[in-house]
C-alpha positions as CSV (number, residue, x, y, z in Angstrom):
1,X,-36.3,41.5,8.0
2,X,-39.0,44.4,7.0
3,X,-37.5,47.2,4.8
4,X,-38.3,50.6,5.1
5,X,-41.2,50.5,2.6
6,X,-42.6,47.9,4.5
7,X,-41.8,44.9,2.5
8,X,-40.4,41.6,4.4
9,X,-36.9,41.3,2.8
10,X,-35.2,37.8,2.9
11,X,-32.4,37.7,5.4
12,X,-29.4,37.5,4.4
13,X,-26.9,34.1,3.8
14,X,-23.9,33.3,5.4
15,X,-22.1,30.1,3.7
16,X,-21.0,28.2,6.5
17,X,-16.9,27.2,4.9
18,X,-16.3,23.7,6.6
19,X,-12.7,22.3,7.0
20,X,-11.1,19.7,8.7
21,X,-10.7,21.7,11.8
22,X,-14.5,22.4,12.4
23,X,-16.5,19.4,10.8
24,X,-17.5,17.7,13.9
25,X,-18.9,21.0,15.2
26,X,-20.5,21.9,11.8
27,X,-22.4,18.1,11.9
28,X,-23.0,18.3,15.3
29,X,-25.1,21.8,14.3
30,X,-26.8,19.9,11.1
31,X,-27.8,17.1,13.4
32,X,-29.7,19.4,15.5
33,X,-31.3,20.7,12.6
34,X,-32.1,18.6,10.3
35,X,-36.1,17.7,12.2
36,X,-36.7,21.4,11.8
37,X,-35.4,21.7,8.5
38,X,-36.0,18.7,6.3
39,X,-35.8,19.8,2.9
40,X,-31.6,19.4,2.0
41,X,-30.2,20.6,-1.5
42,X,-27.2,19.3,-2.5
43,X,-24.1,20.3,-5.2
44,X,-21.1,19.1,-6.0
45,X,-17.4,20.5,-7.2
46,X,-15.5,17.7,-8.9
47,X,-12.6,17.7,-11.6
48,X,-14.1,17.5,-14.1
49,X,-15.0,14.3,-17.0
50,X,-11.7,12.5,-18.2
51,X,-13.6,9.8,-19.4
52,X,-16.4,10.0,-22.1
53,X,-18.4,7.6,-24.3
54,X,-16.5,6.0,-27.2
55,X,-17.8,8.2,-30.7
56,X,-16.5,7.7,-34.2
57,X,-15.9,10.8,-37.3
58,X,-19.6,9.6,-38.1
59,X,-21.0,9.8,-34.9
60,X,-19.6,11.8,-32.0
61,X,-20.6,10.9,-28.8
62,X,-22.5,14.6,-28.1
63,X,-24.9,13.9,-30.9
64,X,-25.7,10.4,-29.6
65,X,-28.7,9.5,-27.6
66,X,-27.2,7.0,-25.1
67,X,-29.6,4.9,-23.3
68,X,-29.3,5.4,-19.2
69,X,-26.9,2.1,-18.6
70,X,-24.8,3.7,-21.0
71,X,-24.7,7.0,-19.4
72,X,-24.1,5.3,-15.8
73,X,-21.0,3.5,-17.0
74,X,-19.6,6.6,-17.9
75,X,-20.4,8.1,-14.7
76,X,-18.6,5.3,-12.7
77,X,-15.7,5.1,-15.1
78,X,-15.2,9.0,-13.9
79,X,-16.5,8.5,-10.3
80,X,-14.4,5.6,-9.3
81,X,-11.0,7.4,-10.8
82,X,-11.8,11.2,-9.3
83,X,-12.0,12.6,-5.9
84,X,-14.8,15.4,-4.7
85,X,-13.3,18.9,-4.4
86,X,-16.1,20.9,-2.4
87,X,-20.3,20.1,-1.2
88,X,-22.4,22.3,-0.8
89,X,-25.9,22.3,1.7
90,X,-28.7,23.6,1.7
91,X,-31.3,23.1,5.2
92,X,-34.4,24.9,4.5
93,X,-38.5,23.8,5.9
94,X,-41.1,23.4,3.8
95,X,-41.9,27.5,3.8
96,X,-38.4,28.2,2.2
97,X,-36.9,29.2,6.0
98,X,-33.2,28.5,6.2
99,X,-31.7,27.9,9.7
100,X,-30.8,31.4,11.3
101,X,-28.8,29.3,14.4
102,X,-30.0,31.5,16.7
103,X,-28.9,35.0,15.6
104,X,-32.7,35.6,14.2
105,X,-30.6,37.9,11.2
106,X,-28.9,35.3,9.1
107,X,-29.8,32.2,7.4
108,X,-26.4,29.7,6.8
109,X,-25.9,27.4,4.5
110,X,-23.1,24.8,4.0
111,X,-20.2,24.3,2.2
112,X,-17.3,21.6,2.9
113,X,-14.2,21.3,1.3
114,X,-12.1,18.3,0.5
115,X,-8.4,17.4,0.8
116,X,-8.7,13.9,-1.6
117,X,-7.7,15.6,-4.5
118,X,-4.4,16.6,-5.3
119,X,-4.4,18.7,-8.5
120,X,-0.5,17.7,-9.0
121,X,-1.0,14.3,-8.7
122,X,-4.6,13.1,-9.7
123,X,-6.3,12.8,-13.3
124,X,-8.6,15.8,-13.9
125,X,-9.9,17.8,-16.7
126,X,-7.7,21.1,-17.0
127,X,-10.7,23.4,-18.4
128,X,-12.9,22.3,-14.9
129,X,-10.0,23.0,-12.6
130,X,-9.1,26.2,-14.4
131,X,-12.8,27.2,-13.6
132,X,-13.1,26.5,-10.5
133,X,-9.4,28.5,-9.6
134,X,-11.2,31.4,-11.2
135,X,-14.0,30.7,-9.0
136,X,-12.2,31.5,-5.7
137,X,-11.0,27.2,-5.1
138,X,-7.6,26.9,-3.3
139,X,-6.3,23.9,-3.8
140,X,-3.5,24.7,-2.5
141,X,-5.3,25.1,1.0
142,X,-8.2,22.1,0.3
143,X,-4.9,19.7,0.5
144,X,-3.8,21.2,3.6
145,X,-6.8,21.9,5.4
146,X,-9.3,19.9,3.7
147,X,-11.6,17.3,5.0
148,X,-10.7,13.5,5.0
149,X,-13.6,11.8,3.2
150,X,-13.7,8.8,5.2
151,X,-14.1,10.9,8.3
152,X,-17.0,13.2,6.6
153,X,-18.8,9.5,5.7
154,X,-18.6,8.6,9.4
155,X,-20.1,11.6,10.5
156,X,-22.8,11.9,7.4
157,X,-23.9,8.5,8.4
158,X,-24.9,10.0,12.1
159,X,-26.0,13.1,10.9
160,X,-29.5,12.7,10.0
161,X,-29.3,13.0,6.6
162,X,-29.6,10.0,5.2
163,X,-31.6,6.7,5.8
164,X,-34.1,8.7,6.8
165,X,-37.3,8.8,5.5
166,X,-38.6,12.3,7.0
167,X,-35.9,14.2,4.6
168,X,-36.1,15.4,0.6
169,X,-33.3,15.7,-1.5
170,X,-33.3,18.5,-3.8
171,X,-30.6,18.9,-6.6
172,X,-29.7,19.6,-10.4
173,X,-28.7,17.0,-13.2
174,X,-27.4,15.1,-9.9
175,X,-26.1,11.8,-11.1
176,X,-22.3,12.9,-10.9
177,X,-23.5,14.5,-7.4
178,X,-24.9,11.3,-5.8
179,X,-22.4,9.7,-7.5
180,X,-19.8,10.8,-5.6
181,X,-22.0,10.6,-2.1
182,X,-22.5,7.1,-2.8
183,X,-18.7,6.4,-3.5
184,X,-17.8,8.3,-0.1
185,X,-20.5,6.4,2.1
186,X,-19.6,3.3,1.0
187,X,-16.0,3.6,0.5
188,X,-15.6,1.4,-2.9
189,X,-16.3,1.6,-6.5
190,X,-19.9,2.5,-8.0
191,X,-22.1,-0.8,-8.2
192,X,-21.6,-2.4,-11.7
193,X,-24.6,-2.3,-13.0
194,X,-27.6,1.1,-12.9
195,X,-30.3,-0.7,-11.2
196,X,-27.6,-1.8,-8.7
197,X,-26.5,2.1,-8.2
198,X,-30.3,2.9,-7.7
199,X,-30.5,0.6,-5.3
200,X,-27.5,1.8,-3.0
201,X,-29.3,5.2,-4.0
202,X,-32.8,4.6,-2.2
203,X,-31.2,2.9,0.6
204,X,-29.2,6.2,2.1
205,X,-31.0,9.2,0.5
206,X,-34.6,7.6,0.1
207,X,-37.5,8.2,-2.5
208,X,-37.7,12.0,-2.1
209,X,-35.6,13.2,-4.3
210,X,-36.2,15.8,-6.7
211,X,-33.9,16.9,-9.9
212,X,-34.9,19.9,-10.9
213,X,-33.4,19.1,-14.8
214,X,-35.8,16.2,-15.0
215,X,-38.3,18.5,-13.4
216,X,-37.9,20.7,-16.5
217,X,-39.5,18.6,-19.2
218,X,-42.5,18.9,-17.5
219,X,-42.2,22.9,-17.3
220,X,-43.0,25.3,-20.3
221,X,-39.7,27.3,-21.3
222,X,-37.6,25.9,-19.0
223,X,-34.3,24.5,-20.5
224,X,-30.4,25.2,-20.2
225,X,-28.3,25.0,-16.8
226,X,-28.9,26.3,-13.4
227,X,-27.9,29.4,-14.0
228,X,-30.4,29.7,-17.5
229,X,-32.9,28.5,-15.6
230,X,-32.6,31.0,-12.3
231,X,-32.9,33.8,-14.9
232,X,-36.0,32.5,-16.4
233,X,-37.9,32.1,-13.2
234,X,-36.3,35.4,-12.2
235,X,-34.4,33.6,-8.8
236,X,-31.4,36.1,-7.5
237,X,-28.3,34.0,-6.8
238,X,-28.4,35.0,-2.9
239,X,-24.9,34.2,-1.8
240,X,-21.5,33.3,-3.2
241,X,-20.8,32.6,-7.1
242,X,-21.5,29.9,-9.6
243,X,-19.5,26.9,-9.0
244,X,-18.5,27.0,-5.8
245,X,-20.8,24.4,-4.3
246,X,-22.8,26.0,-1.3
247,X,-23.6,28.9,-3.2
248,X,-25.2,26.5,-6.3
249,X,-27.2,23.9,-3.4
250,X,-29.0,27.4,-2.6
251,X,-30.0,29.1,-5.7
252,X,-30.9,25.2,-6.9
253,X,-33.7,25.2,-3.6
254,X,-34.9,28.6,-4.9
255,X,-35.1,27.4,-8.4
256,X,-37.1,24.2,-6.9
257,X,-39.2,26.4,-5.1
258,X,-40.2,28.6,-7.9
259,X,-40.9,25.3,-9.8
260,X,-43.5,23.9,-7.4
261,X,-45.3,27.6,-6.8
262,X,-45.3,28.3,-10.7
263,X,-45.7,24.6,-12.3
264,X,-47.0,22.0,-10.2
265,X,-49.7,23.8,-7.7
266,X,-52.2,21.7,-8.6
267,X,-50.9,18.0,-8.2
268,X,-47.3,18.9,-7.0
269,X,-44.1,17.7,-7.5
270,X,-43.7,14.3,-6.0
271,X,-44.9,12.2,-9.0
272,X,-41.9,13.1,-10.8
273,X,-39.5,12.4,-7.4
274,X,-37.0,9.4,-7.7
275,X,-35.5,9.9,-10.9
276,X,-32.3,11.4,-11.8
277,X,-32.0,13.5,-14.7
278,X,-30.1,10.9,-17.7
279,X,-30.5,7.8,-15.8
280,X,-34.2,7.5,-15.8
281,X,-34.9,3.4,-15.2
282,X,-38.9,3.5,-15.4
C-alpha cells in the first residue's frame, strides 16, 4: 500500500481468531502456505507458574543462578500439570511479507484458542489469569468453543509445520512455549531429563530455531521483555495487544527482523539458532 506522500505503507493485519468450529479450514489455509511462507513465529498464553524452584530466607530462588537441568525440571513440573489457553502464528517469507490470502490488502496472522483449561477447575496462577481477562481472554467462551488439543496435534502434524526442514521457528524466552507444543504433539508428560526434551525438540520443529532473548546477549542495549525490547528497536505493535498470543508471534517476527538488519548483517543469525533462552545445553 503507497500513501499519499508516496511512501509504501505496510498493509494492514488481520488476526485470524481460530476455534473449534473453523480449525480444519484455518490448517487447511496454513498448509497451502507454509512453502511460500517459511519463516513461523510462535507465542503462547498459558496460566501461569504454580510451581517454582525450592529457595530458602538465605537464598530465594530469583537471586539464584540455576543451571539449565534445573530450570527444565521446573518447566515440566508446570507443563505436565497446566493446559495452553491461546497460540498465536506468525507466516511471513524471508522479505518480511505476511500472507495477504488473496485479498492483495491484508496480511493475517493466527491465533487459536483452547478449551483444555477450565479456570474453575484447573491449578493456575491467579495474577496470569487476571491478566489475561484484562487482556480481552474469555474463558468463559474458550471452554465452550475452544479447540480440543488432541485434534489441533492431529492436524499440526499434517500441516507443514513441523518435521520439516525448509521452515524457521522464531520466538521469545520460548521454553514454556515449546514446552507446551511438545506436550500437545506427543500427548504425555515432558521427557525426564533436558537433553531428552531437546531431542523430542529437534525432531518436530528442527534446527532453525531462533530465540530472540538468547539473541540479545549478543546485541548492544538490548535487554528486558518483548515489549522493552520492541521499543528499543522502535518496532510498532501492528495488531492486537500484549498477551494475547497472535498479536505477541507478530511483533516477536518484527523484533527478529530488526535484530538480523541492525545486529548480525555481516555473519547473520544462524550461529546462534538451536538454543532456547535458559536451557542452553552447549
Amino acid at each position: 500500500m503507497t500513501g499519499d506522500d508516496g511512501v509504501q505503507k505496510p498493509k494492514p493485519v488481520v488476526i485470524r481468531e481460530v476455534w473449534s468450529g473453523n480449525l480444519e479450514s484455518e490448517f487447511e489455509l496454513i498448509r497451502n502456505l507454509i512453502e511460500s511462507y517459511p519463516y513461523i513465529s510462535v507465542d503462547t498464553e498459558f496460566p501461569g507458574v504454580v510451581f517454582k524452584p525450592i529457595s530458602t530466607a538465605d537464598q530465594p530462588y530469583h537471586r539464584r543462578r540455576l543451571q539449565p537441568s534445573d530450570l527444565y525440571k521446573v518447566l515440566k513440573s508446570n507443563v505436565d500439570a497446566l493446559n495452553l489457553i491461546q497460540l498465536g502464528l506468525t507466516l511471513s517469507d524471508a522479505a518480511g511479507n505476511l500472507p495477504d490470502l488473496g485479498t492483495g490488502e491484508s496480511g493475517f496472522i493466527w491465533e487459536f484458542n483452547f478449551m483444555d483449561f477450565d479456570v474453575d477447575r484447573d491449578i493456575h496462577a491467579p495474577d496470569s489469569i487476571e491478566l489475561l481477562r484484562r487482556q480481552g481472554i474469555d474463558f468463559a467462551r474458550n471452554k465452550s468453543e475452544g479447540i480440543d488439543s488432541v485434534r489441533f496435534a492431529e492436524l499440526m502434524m499434517s500441516s507443514g509445520l513441523v518435521c520439516n526442514d525448509s521452515v524457521s521457528w522464531v520466538t521469545f524466552h520460548s521454553a514454556y512455549d515449546f514446552g507446551y507444543l511438545v506436550k500437545i504433539l506427543t500427548r504425555r508428560a515432558l521427557p525426564s531429563g533436558l537433553e531428552a526434551f531437546l531431542g523430542t525438540l529437534r525432531v518436530f520443529f528442527g534446527d532453525k530455531v531462533y530465540d530472540v532473548k538468547h539473541l540479545m546477549r549478543f546485541c548492544n542495549s538490548l535487554y528486558g521483555g518483548l515489549d522493552r525490547v520492541a521499543r528499543t528497536l522502535q518496532v510498532e505493535r501492528a495488531a492486537g495487544k500484549c498477551h494475547q498470543a497472535g498479536s505477541d508471534s507478530l511483533l516477536t517476527w518484527h523484533a527478529f527482523q530488526k535484530m538480523r538488519d541492525l545486529y548480525f548483517v555481516k555473519d547473520g543469525p544462524e550461529k546462534y539458532a538451536g538454543v532456547l533462552y535458559g536451557l542452553e545445553a552447549f
